[in-house]
N, C-alpha and C positions, 0 to 999 in steps of 0.2 A: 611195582607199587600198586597197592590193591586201591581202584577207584573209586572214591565218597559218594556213598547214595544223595540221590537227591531224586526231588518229586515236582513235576510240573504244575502249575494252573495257570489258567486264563483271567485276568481280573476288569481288564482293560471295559470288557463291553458291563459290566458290572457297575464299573462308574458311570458307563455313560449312560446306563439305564434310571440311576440315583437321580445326575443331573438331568434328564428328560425328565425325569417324575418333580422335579421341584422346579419345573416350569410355571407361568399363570398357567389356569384355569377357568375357564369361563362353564358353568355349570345349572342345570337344574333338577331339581326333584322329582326323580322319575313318576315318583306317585305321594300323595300326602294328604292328610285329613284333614289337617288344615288350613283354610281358605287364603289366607295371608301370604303364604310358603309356593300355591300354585304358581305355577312358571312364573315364579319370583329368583331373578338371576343372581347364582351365588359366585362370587370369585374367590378364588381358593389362589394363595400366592405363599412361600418358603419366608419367611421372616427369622432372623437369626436360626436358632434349632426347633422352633415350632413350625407349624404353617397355619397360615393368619387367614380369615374370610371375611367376605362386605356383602352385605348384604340389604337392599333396602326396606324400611321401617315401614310394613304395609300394618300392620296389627294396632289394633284397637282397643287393646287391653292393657293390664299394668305390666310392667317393666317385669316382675317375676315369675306369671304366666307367659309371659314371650320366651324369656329363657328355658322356663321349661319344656316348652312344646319345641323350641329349635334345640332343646338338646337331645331330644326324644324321635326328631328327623333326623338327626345324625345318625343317632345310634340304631335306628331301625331302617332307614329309607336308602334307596340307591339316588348319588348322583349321575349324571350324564351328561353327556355331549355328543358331538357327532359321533365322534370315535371309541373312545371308550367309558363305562359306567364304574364309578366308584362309591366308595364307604369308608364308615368309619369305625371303633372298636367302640363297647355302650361306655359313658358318662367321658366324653370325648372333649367336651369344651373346657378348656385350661382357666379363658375369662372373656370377659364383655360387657362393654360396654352399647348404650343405645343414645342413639338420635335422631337423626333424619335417618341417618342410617346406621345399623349394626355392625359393629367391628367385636371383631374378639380372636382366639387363638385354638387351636385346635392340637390335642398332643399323639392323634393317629388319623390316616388317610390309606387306604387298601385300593389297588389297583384292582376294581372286581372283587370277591366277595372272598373271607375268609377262608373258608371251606372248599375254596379253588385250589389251594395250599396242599392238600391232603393228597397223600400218596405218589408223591413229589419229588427230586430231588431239592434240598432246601440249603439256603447258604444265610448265613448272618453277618451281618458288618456292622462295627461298631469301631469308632470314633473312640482314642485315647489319649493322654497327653505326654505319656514316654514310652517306649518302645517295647512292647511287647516282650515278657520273660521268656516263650516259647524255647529258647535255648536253655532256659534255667532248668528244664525236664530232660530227663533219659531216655533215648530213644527218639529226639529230636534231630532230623538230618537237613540236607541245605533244599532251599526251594530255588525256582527257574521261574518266571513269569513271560508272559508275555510281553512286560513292558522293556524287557529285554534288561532284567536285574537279577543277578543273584543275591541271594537272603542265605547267610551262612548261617547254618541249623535256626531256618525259619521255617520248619511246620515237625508239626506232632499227631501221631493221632492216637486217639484214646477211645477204648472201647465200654459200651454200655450195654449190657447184656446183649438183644439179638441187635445191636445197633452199632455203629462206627462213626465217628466225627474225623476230620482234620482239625487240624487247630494251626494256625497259621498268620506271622506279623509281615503287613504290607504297608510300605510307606507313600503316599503321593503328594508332589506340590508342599513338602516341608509338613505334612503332616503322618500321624499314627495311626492305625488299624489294627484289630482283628477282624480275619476271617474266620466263621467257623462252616464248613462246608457237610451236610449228612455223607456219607458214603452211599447207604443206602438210599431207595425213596420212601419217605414217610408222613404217618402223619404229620401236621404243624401243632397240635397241644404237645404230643411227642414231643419234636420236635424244639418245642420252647421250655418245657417242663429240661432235657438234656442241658440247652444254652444255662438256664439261669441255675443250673446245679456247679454248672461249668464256672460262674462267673462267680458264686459265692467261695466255693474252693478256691480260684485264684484271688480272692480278696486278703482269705482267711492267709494263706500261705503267704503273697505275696505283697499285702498290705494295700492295695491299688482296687478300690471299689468302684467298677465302671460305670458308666451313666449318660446324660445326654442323651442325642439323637440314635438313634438303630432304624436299621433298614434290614428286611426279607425279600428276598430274591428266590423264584421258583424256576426250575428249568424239567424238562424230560430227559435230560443226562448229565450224567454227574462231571462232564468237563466246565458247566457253565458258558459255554460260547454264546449260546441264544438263550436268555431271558423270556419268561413269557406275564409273569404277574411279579408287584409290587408290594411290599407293608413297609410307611414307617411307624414307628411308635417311639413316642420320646418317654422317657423316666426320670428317674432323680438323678440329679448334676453329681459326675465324678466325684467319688472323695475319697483323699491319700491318708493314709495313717502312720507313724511309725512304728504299730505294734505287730510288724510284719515277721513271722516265725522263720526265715528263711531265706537267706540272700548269698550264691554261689561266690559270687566279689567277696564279700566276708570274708567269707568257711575261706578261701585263701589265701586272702590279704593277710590275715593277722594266725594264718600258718597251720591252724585247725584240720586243712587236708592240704598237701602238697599238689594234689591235682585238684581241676577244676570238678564241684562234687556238684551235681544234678541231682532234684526230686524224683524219685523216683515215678515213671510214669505206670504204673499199674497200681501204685498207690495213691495216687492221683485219679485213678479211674475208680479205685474201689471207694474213696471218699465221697466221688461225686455218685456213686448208686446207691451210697449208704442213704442220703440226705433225698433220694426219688423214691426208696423203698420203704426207709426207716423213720417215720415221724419224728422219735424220741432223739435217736441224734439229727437230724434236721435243726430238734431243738438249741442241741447245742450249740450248732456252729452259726445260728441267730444271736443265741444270747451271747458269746464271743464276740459276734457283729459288733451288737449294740452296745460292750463294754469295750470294745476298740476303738468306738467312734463316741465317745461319753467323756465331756471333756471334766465331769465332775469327780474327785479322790473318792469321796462316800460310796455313794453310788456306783462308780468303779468296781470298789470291792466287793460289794451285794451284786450286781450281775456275774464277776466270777464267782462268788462261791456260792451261786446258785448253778452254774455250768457246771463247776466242779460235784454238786451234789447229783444233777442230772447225768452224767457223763460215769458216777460212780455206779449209782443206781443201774444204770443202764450193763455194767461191766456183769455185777453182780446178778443183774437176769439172768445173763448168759453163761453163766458160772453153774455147773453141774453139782462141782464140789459141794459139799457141807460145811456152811459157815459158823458153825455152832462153836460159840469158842472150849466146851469140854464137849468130849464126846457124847454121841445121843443117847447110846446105850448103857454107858455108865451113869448117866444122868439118869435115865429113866428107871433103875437100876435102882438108884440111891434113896427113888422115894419122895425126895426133897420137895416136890408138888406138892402130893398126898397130904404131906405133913404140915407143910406152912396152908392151905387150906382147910387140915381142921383146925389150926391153933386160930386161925382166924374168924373160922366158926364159932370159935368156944370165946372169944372175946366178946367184955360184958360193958366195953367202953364203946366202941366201933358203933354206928348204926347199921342198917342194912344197905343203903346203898353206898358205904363207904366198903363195905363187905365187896358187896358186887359190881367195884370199881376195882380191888383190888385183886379177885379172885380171876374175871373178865379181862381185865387188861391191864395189868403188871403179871399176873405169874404167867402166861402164855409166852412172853418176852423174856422171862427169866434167863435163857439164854440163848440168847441173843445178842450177838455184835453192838458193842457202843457206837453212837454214830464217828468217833473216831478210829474205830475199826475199821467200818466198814470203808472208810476213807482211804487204810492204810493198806486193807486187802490188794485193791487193783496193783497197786505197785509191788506187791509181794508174789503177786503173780506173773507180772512181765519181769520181774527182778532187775526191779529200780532200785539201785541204795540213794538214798536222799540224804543230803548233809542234814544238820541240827538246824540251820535257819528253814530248810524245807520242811523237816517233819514239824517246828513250831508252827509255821505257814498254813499246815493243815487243821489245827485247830479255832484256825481264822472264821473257819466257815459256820461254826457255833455261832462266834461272837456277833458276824455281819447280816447272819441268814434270823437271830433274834435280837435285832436292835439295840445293839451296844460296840463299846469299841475297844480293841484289844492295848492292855497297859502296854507303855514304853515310848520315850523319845528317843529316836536312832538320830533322828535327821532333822531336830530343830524346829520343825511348822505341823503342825495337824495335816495338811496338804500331803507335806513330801514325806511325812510317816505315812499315810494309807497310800497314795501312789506307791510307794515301796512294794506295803504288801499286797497293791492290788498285782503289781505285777512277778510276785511269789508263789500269787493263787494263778494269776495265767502260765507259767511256766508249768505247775501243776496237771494244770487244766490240759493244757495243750499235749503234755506226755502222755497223759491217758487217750484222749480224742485221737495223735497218731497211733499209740500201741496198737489200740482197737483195731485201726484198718492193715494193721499189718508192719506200720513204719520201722527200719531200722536207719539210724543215720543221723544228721546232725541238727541240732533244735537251740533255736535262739534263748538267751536268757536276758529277757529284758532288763530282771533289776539290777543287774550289773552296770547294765548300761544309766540306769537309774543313779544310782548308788555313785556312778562316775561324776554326773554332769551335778548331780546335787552339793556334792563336795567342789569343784571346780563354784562354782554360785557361793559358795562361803567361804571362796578364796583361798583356798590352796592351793599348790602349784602341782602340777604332776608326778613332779619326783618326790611328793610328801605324801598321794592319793594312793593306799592300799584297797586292794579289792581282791574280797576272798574268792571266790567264784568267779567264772569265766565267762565272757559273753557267749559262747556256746556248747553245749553239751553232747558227748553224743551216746544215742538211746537205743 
């Protein structure tokens, strides 16, 4: 029997460096301009997932000059102690209040200075509230710990051009992790520019947008046994969505693929280099984001079919072909410029700059893709056939992208008619943003799932709910 890869790490001294680091703190300002602030002792203590400081009320001024000069020693001055000197990342204070003494909250603290980080080996942990999909990728094999646990196909790694990450889910004490560990040593913008490409991709795919506290850990070898510097930085609080494009339990529970079907993991790497190299899709898979997380129908549909126009645009850069829907040279051929140009000349109703509104920008366009062309290009090019509810879907993007709303009641409420079609335009959406990176495989169709639960609400029973279309598709 051929023996299952698996890959070691060390995690153990990683926590206990988190918990040393969210010890108290007894601290002062190595140096500061501010007379108030000199060897004025600051205490730095872990408060739920920030870390909280006290500080006493030496200052003489109004309450919003205080805050600004103590948020301006954070962000520029090192703290200290006997042992070792720390900092914080700029505009660092969360909140505060004042009285005798200053209390408030802080949402980063660096063991030692940023730029200590650089040229590194670098690890990321981050705190989440169910279990890592890392098995839901290809090419995921089982991990070994030190803690003396196996993680069946718990790590992955994924490459980024000259760079390499692990990706890997560790549990302690009843809670959830990732690790992400460099292979290489690097820099830390690097380094965090990779994590947060990494973590918008699994959002996108997986519906799970992580958040909370995070911790950087630096070491001189990439086993992580010895620790040498510290970052935490806290962000925006977790948030789950169900407009998740991807779920391996699905694809087999309701029989889609007989085997268990994994993302592919080089399409997973080529998404997250698109989003470090490529602005324009960056864009996308922001505005995706934010109509994932937008609990409003309207508005729903205007972030996808502004993704969808962005995500088109973007195909047709890269499109060599000639969009011209008759050819260039039979057109050019024909004259048909020339001639609607002098008829236009010779007209004695027209003024002039109606002349050279239409001369300037209508017949240069003449032929030219309709914006529902150009819509319909990309998928003519990956040879997507779209059923009738998808190619009407597409003309959505007129209606939402110029402030109006497309006729027809399917489903009873203004709500659960545009949630319909907002998630007609993300199925859309999403088959072009995979094509792009390469995707072949199975892709979630939310409005089916829509379409389900909204009938079941107006009381049907199951054995009377028809649905034309399948919860997933594959592409």
């Amino acid at each position: 029997m051929k023996k299952k890869l698996s890959k070691h790490k060390y995690v153990i001294s990683t926590f206990n460096e988190i918990e040393n680091f969210q010890e108290d703190k007894h601290l002062v300002f190595s140096q500061t301009e501010f007379e108030w602030l000199k060897n004025n002792p600051v205490r730095l203590y872990k408060s739920d997932d920030y870390f909280s400081f006290e500080i006493e009320n030496r200052a003489t001024q109004l309450v919003n000059k205080t805050t600004e000069e103590l948020d301006f020693a954070f962000s520029n001055f090192q703290m200290i102690n006997k042992e070792y000197s720390y900092s914080c990342l700029p505009y660092t204070i969360q909140k505060i209040s004042s009285g005798r003494k200053i209390n408030g909250t802080i949402h980063s603290l660096v063991k030692g200075k940023k730029s200590d980080f650089n040229n590194k080996h670098l690890r990321f942990v981050q705190q989440i509230s169910k279990i890592a999909k890392v098995g839901c990728i290809s090419g995921a094999i089982d991990l070994s710990t030190d803690q003396e646990i196996m993680y069946g196909v718990g790590i992955i790694r994924l490459s980024f051009s000259n760079y390499s990450i692990d990706v890997f889910r560790i549990s302690k004490d009843k809670q959830e992790f990732i690790f992400i560990d460099s292979v290489q040593s690097i820099l830390i913008e690097k380094f965090e520019k990779i994590v947060k490409a990494f973590f918008q991709i699994y959002s996108y795919i997986f519906g799970v947008s992580c958040g909370g506290e995070s911790y950087i850990t630096s070491s001189n070898s990439s086993n992580f046994i010895v620790t040498d510097k510290i970052l935490f930085n806290r962000k925006q609080d977790e948030k789950i969505h169900d407009n998740y494009i991807f779920d391996s339990n699905e694809i087999r529970k309701y029989e889609f693929s007989k085997s268990f079907f994994q993302f592919p993991c080089n399409v997973f790497s080529n998404m997250c280099n698109r989003i470090i190299i490529e602005e324009k899709y960056q864009r996308v898979i922001n505005i995706i984001h934010e109509a994932n997380l937008n609990e409003y129908s309207l508005s729903t549909c205007i972030l996808f079919s502004s993704a969808l126009e962005t995500i088109s645009s973007l195909i047709a850069k890269n499109e060599k072909d000639s969009k011209s829907p008759i050819d260039v040279d039979r057109f050019t051929e024909s004259e048909i410029i020339d001639k609607l140009e002098e008829n236009i000349e010779k007209n004695k109703i027209l003024e002039k700059k109606d002349k050279n509104f239409l001369i300037n920008k209508r017949l240069p366009n003449l032929n030219k893709p309709t914006n529902v062309d150009k819509l319909e290009s990309p998928f003519v090019k990956y040879k997507i056939s779209l059923s009738d509810d998808f190619k009407k879907a597409l003309k959505y993007r007129d209606k939402y992208l110029h402030g109006s709303i497309p006729k027809g009641n399917k489903f009873g409420t203004f709500r659960a008619n545009n949630f319909n079609r907002a998630y007609e335009l993300q199925f859309l959406v999403n088959v072009l943003t995979l094509k792009y990176v390469g995707y072949t495989g199975f892709l979630k169709n939310c409005s089916a799932e829509m379409e389900y639960y909204t009938k079941k609400e107006q009381g049907k029973r199951d054995k009377d709910i028809v649905i034309n279309h399948p919860l997933y598709y594959e592409i």
